[in-house]
N, C-alpha and C positions, 0 to 999 in steps of 0.2 A: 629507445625502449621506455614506454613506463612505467613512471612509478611509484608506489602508495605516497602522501603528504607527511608533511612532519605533523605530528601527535596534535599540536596546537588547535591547525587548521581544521583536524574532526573535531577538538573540542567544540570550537566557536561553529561549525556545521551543525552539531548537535543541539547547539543551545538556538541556532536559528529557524531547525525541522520543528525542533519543542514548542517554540512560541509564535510559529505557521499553526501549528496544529492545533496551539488554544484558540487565536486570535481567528481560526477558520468558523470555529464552532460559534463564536460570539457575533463572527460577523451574517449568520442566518438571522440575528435583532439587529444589530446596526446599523447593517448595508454597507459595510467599510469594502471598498474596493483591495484587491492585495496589491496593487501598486501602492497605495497606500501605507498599507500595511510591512512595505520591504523599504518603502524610502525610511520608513519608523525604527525600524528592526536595525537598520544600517548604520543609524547612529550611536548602538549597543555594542556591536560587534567590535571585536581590536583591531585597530587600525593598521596595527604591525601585521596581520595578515592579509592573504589576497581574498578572502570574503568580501570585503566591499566592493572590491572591485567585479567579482563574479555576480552581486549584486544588481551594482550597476548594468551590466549587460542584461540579468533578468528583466528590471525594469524597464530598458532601451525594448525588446524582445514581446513584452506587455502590450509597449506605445505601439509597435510596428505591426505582431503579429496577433497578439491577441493572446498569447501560452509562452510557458517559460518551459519546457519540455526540449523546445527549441535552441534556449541559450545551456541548457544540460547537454546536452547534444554535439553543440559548437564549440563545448569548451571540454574534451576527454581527457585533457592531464588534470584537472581540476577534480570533475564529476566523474566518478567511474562509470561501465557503460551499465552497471546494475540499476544503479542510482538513476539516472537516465531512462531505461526502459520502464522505472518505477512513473515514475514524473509522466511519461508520455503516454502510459496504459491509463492513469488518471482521466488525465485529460481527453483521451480518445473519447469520441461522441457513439462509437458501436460500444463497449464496455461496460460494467457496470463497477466498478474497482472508484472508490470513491478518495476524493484530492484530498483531507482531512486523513483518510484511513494511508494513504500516500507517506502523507508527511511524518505520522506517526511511525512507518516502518523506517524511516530513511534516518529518524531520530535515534532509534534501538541499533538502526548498522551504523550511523556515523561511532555512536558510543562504542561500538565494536571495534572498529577500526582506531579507534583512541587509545583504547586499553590494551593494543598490540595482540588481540585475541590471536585463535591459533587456523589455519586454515579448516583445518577439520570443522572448529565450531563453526567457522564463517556457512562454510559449504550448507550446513544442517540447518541453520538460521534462513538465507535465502533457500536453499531449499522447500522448508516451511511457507515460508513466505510466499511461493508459487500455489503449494497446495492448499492453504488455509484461504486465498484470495482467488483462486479458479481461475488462475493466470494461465496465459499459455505456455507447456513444456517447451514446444520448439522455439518459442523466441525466450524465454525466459531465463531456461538455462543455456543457452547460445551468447546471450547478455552474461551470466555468469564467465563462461572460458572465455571470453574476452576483457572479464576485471583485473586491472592491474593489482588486485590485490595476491593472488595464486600466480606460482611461478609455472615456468614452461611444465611441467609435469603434470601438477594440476590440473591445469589449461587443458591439457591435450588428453589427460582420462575426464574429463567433465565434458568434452565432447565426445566420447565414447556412451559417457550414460545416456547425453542424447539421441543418442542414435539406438538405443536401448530398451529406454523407460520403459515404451508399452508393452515390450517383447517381457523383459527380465525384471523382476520388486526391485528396490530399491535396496532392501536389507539383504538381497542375494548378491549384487554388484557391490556392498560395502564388505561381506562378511569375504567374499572371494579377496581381497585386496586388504583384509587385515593379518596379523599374528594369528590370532585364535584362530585361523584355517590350517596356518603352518603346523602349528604345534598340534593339531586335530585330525589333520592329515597324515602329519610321521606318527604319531602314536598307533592309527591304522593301520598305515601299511610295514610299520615296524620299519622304518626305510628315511633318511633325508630327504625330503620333496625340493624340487626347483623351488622357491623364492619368487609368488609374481610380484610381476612388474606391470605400475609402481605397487609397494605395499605404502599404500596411505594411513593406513588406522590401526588400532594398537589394538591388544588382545583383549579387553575391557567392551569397547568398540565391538568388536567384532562378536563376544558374546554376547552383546543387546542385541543387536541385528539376528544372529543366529534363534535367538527367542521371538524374536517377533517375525519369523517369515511366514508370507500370505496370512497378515493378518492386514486390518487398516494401517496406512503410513502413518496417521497423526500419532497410534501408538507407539510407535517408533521413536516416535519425536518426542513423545512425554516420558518413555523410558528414559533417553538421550538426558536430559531436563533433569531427574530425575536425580539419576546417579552421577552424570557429568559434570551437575551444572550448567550448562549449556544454556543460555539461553533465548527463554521462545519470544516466535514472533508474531508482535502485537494481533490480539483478534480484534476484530470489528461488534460493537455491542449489537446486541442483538434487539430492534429495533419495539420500542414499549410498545404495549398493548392498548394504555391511555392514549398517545399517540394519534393514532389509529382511530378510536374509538370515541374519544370526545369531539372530533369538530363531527364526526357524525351524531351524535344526540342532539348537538347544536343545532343544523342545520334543521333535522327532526322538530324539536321544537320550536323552532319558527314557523315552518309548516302548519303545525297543531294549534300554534296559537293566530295565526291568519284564516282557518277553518273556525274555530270558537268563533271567534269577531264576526265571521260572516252568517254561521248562526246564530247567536246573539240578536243580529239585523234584523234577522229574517222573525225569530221567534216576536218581535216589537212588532210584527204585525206592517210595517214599514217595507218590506222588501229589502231587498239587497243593492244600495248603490252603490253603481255599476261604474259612477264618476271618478271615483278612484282611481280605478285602471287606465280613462283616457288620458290619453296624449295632450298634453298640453299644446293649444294652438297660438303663434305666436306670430304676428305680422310679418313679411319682411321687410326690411328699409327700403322707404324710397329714397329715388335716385335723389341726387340733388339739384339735376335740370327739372324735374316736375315742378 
């Protein structure tokens, strides 16, 4: 069986998603390849852990296939299958889930996974992390009940919510499976209620959820945030307007100013040469039996 890394190894993950995630942004001016960029990185990381060597296999994984999605994949006691399904939605060519915005999440979970977070925050953080990035439920959270980080219990209600989501809200499948229903229930019926099974979330829990049914999830999640603590996962900036906006004036003005020039010509009484445009004619070489 599976199972989570010693504390260390998400440190030194974390500190390796972190300076992916600058060095990706830098390298749209550089051109730095990320082989590059990991053979770089490898020389940072502690050698007392198995990072380099997971490394290495990325890079091998580079030269051979082209993606490292592949060496996350090949290696499950290492990369969890979250971590993994992050990496590979990247890289997918039908997707739009960008490798910088990737790296960034994988930084906020390794740090999670350091600080011995508690399943509940884990569950709500990737949870997020599907809704905020228009990931797919079915494979998403399927990658979820299969992270070694949630024990069998876990595991086995997070494939129930799959099989769920678009039937039942999400804050109806938490609130059913906290305290705050127990204690909400017997007060009603004046009576002990069975205890479901599993009860994952605590009465706290369960009254956020209870506040936010059928309203938007991301609510949910900033309540969560909010009161718990909990923390969210990274959004993606939202993309400038100069951006956008400047190479087209550019391009505009070039335009404008190749029309002036050409009247200009014309107003000199000169006409418009036309020589410009052609094609430059240029011999070809003769052989060198002629």
């Amino acid at each position: 069986m599976l199972r989570p890394l010693p504390s260390e190894e998400y440190v030194e993950q974390a500190h390796l998603f972190e300076s992916l995630a600058k060095q990706v942004l830098l390298e749209l001016e550089l051109q730095q390849p990320l082989q590059a960029l990991l053979q770089w990185l490898k020389q940072e990381v502690l050698a007392t852990t198995k990072l380099p060597l997971a490394i290495d296999y990325m890079i091998a994984e580079l030269k051979h296939v082209g993606t490292i999605g592949t060496a996350f994949t090949k290696l499950p006691h290492y990369f969890s299958t979250f971590q993994s399904y992050l990496i590979n939605e990247a890289e997918s060519e039908r997707g739009r889930f960008d490798i910088w915005q990737a790296f960034r999440i994988l930084h906020q979970d390794a740090k999670l996974r350091a600080a011995g977070t508690s399943p509940n925050a884990m569950f709500f953080f990737q949870f997020e992390t599907l809704c905020r990035n228009r990931l797919s439920y079915d494979h998403g959270i399927e990658a979820m009940s299969r992270d070694f980080f949630y024990d069998p219990t876990w595991s086995a209600w997070i494939l129930t919510v799959r099989h769920k989501i678009g039937l039942v809200d999400l804050t109806d499948l938490v609130y059913v499976h906290s305290q705050n229903y127990v204690d909400n229930e017997s007060r009603r019926l004046d009576a002990e209620i069975e205890t479901p099974t599993p009860l994952l979330f605590s009465d706290k829990e369960g009254r956020i959820a209870l506040a936010n049914r059928h309203k938007e999830p991301l609510f949910f999640f900033s309540s969560l945030q909010r009161h718990l603590g909990i923390p969210a996962s990274p959004q993606a900036p939202k993309p400038s307007e100069s951006a956008r906006v400047l190479p087209k004036v550019v391009r505009d003005l070039e335009r404008l100013e190749v029309r002036i020039r050409l009247l200009e010509e014309e107003q000199k009484q000169k006409g418009i040469d036309l020589s410009q445009f052609y094609e430059k004619y240029s011999k070809p070489p003769r052989h060198l039996d002629e």
